[in-house]
C-alpha atoms as one frame of an Amber mdcrd trajectory, in Angstrom:
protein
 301.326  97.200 232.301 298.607  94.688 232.519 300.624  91.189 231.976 298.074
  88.843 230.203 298.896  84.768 229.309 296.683  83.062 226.100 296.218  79.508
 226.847 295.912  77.159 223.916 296.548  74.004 222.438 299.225  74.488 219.868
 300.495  77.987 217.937 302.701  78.689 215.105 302.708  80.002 211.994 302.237
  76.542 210.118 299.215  75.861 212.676 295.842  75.885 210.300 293.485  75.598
 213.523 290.873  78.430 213.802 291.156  78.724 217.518 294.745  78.261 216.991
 294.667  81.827 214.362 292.034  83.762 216.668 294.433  82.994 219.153 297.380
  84.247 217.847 295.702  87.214 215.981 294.182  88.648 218.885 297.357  88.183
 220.864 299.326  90.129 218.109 296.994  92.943 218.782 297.062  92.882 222.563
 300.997  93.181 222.564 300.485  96.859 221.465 298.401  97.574 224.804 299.597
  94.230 227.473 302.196  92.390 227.792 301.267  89.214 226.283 302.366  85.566
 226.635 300.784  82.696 224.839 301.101  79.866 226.867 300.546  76.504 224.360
 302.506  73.440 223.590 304.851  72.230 220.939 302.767  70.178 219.003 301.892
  71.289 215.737 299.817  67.657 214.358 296.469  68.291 216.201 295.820  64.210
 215.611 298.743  62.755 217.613 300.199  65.817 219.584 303.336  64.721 218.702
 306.292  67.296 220.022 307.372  69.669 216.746 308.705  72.755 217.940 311.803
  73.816 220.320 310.622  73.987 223.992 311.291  77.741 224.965 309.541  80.917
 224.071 309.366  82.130 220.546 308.424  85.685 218.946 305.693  85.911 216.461
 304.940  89.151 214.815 305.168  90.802 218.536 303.762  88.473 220.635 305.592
  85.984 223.027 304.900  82.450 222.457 305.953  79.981 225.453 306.118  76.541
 224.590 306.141  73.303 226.283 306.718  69.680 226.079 303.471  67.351 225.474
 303.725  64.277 227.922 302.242  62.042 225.599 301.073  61.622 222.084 297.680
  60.800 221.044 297.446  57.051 219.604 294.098  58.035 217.515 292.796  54.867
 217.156 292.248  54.287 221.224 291.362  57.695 221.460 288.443  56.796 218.958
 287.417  53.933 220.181 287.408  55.706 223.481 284.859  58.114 222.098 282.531
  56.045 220.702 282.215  54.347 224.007 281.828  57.348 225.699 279.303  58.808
 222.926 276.368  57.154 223.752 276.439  57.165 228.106 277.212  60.896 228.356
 275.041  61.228 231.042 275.809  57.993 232.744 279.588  58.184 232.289 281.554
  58.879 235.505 283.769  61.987 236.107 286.710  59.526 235.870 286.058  58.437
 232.841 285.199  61.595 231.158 288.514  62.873 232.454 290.283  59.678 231.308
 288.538  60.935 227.694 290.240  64.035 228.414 293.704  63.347 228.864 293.153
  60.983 225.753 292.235  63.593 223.848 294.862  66.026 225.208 297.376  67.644
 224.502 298.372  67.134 227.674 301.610  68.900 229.125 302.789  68.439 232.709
 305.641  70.484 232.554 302.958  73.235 231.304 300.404  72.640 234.129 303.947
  72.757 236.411 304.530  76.461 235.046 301.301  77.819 235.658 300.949  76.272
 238.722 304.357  77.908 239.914 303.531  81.111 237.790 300.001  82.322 238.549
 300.717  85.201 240.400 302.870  86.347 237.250 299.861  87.334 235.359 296.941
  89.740 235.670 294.579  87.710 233.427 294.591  84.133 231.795 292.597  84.209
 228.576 291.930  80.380 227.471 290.465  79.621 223.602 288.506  76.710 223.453
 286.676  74.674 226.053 287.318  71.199 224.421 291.497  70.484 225.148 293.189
  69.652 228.169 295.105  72.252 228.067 291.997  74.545 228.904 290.295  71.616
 231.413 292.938  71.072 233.177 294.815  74.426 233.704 291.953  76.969 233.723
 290.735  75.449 237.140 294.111  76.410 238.687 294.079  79.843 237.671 289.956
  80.596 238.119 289.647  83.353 240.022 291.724  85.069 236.664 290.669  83.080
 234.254 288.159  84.271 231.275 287.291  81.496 228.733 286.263  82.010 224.745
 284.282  78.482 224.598 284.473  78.376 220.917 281.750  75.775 221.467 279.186
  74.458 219.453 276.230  72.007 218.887 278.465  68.622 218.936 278.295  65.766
 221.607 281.389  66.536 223.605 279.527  69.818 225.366 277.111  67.215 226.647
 279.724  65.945 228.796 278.130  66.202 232.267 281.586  67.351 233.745 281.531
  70.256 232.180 278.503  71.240 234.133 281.003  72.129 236.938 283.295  73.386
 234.624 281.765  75.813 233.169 281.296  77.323 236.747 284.859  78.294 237.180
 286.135  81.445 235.134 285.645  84.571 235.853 284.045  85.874 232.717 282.795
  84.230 229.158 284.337  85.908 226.134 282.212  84.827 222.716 282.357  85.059
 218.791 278.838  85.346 217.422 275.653  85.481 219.145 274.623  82.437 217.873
 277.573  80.618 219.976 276.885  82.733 223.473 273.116  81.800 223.096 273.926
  78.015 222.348 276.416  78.020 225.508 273.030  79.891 227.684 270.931  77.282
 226.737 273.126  74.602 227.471 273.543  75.900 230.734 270.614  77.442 231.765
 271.293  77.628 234.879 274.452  79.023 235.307 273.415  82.575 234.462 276.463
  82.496 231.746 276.927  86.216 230.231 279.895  88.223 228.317 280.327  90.013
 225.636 280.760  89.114 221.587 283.722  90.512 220.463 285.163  87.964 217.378
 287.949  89.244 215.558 289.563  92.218 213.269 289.931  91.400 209.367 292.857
  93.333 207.362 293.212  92.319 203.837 296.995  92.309 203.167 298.527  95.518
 201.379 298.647  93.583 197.995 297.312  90.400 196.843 297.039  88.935 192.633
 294.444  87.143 191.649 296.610  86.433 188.187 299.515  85.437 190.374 297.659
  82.524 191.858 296.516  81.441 188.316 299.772  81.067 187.547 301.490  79.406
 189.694 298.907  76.579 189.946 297.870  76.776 186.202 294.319  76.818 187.463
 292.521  78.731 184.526 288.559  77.149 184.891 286.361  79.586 187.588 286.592
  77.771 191.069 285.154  77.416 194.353 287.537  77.962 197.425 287.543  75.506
 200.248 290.249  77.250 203.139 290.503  74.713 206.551 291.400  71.496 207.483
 290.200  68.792 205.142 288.353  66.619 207.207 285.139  65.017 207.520 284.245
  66.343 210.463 284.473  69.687 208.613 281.928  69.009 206.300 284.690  67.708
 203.756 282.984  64.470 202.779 279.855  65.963 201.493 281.090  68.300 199.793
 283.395  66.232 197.955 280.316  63.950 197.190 278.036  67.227 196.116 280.602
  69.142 193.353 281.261  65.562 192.462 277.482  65.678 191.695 278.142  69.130
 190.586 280.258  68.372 187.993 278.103  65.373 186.491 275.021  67.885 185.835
 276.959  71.029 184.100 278.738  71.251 181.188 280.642  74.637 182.104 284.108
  74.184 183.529 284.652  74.261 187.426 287.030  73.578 189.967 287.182  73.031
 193.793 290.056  74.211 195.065 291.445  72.850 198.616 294.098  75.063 200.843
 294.581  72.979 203.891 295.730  70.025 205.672 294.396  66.968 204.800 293.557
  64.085 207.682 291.285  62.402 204.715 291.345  60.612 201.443 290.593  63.077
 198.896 288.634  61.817 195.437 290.652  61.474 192.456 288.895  63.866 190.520
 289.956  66.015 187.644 288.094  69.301 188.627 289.722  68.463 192.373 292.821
  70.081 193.206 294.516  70.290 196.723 297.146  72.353 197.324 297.922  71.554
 200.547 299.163  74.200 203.441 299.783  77.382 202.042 300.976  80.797 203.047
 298.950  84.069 203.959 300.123  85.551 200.581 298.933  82.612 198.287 295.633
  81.941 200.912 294.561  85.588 200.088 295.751  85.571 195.934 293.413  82.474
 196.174 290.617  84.629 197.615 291.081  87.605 194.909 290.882  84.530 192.304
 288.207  82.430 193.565 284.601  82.752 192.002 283.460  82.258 195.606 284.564
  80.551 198.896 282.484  77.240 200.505 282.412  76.785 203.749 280.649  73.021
 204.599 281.276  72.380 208.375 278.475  71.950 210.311 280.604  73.097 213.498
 281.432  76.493 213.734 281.835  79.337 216.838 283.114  81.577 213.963 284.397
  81.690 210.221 287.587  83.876 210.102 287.536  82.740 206.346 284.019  84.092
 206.145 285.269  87.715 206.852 288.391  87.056 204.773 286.191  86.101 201.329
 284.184  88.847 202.085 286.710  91.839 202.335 287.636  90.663 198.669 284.304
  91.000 197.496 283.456  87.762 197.791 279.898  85.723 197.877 280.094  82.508
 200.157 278.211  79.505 200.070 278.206  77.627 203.580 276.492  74.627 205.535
 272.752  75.354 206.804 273.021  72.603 209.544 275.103  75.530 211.188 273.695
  78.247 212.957 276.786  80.102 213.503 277.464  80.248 209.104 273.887  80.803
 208.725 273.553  83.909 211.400 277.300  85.453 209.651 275.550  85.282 206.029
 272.581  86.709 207.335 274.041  89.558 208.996 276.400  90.566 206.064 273.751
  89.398 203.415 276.631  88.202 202.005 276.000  84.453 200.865 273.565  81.482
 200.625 273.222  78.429 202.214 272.346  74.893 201.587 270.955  71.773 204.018
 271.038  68.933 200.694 273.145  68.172 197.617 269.853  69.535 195.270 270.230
  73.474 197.425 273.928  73.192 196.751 273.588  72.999 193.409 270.380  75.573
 193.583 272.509  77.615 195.203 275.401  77.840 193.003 273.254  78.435 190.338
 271.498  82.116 191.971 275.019  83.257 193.584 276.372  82.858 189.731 274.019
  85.574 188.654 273.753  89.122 189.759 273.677  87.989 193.250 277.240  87.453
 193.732 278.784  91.098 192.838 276.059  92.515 195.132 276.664  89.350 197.849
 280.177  90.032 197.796 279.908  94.212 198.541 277.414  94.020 200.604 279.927
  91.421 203.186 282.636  93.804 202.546 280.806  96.573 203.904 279.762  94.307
 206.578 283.246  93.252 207.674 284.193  96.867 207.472 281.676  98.042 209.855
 281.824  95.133 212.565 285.027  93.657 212.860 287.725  96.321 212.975 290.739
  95.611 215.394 289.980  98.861 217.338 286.845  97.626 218.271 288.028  94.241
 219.175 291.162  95.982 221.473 288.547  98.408 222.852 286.175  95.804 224.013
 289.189  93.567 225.388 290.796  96.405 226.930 287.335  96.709 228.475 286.808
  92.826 229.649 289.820  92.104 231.064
């Protein structure tokens, strides 16, 4: 049996990452046809890397999770003021000190690097999820020849890096999640002659879910928007606060935002506000059955998981036009607006609360149950690899 190892930063059931979830979802699904290992570290905190979980290998829902030690934790503030340094001279900046960036930015785990090193020749294929860690930067090169990355890259300054010029020479094959993110990465390396397939990700709705239930438990009775991710201003989170603040101050209809996530932010004190913090995959989906609809404000995206999530409930979505990647999803499924300014976001609200949000809603169901079933995605990896 083909023996495949998934290279990422951190994974676990508490982990709220994106790549982190594709990761582990894809994995899950693989088990059934490879033998899988995830190869990742034991830091859960994506801000300091600190070490949370047992070194060792774990089982999650079939698929082998290998953990190791991080050398170092991230002190945030020098890695910041690292980056803003680094920000403006990305074309002047030596290698050295783009790699210094990168083992600042980390998670960076010797005794990991050690394994692989030792290991290689244990495994087939080396799948890595996300360009942007050390954990892909500095391992991927040992393992090229097998190596096939998901980029899970987008429009932000870090791909600008001129290091990764040579980088992204090494693997073997690209794997992507939307056309909009393979065509970014071919046009940031024209050169290169960068190809592979988009494959994304199965969506299965749990067997049961209760919209009522979630009501409940929260005592949240007012229609709400749904904002699933990390809380974060680099998600979009800052604007958004400041536009439903806005909202609110123009309407006289109840509303609520509701947050399900990890917060790295200061959230408003705001009485139509309510964050709930980490939750499980039962209340995340109850929330989507109760939701009016689900926001999505990050201008940085390779893929919304959450997307495909609102929509098999039925769900319209209202996301960030700054991003291609959101904008290309809603246009495919015809399943949502989006907005570039605090007046569209309100616009916008306003036409998905009419007749447009039943149909919105159906018509990315039927999208999501066309284009992203799990035998697809295991036909087209069984394919790749």
């Amino acid at each position: 049996m083909t023996k495949v190892a998934f290279v990422v930063q951190r994974c676990g059931t508490e982990v709220g990452g994106g790549a982190e979830n594709l990761c582990l979802k894809i994995a899950q699904h693989m088990a059934q046809h490879w033998e899988v290992e995830i190869l990742t570290t034991c830091a859960l905190d994506y801000m300091t890397w600190e070490n949370h979980y047992p070194v060792g290998v774990e089982v999650i829902k079939g698929a082998k999770v290998r953990r190791f030690r991080v050398s170092q934790k991230r002190n945030v503030k020098a890695f910041n003021r690292l980056s803003e340094k680094l920000a403006p001279r990305l074309k002047t900046a030596s290698l050295e000190e783009q790699e210094t960036w990168m083992k600042t930015q980390g998670p960076l785990s010797t005794d990991l690097i050690d394994f692989v090193s030792k290991h290689h020749n244990d495994y087939d294929a080396f799948i890595f999820f996300g360009y942007l860690y050390a954990t892909t930067y500095f391992i991927l090169p040992l393992v090229a020849e097998k190596a096939y990355l998901e980029p899970l890259a987008h429009d932000e300054w870090t791909i600008y890096m001129t290091m990764w010029d040579e980088f992204f020479k090494k693997p073997r094959g690209f794997i992507f999640n939307t056309p909009e993110e393979k065509s970014f990465i071919q046009k940031r390396f024209p050169h290169l002659g960068i190809d592979g397939p988009v494959i994304g990700v199965g969506v299965e709705p749990p067997d049961s879910y209760n919209a009522e239930r979630f009501r409940q438990k929260y005592n949240i009775r007012d229609p709400f928007l749904l904002y699933i991710g990390r809380i974060d201003p680099s998600k979009g989170c800052q604007e958004l606060f400041d536009y439903f603040i806005y909202l609110r101050s123009q309407e006289s209809q109840p509303r609520k935002l509701v947050l399900l996530g990890k917060s790295v932010m200061t959230i408003p004190e705001h009485p139509d506000i309510i964050a709930l913090g980490f939750v499980d995959e039962q209340t995340k989906w109850d929330a989507l059955a109760a939701c009016d609809l689900l926001v999505m404000p990050s201008p940085y995206e390779s893929l919304s998981i959450v997307l495909l999530e609102a929509w098999t409930m039925g769900k319209a979505v209202l996301v960030n036009g700054r991003c291609d990647v959101l904008v290309g999803q809603c246009r495919r499924a015809n399943g949502g607006l989006w907005y570039c300014d605090r007046e569209e976001f309100t616009v916008c609200l306003e036409v998905i609360n009419g007749v447009l949000k039943k149909k919105m809603g159906n018509q990315g169901d039927s999208h999501v149950k066309s284009s992203y079933l799990w035998s697809k995605v295991i036909a087209q990896f069984s394919e790749k690899i």
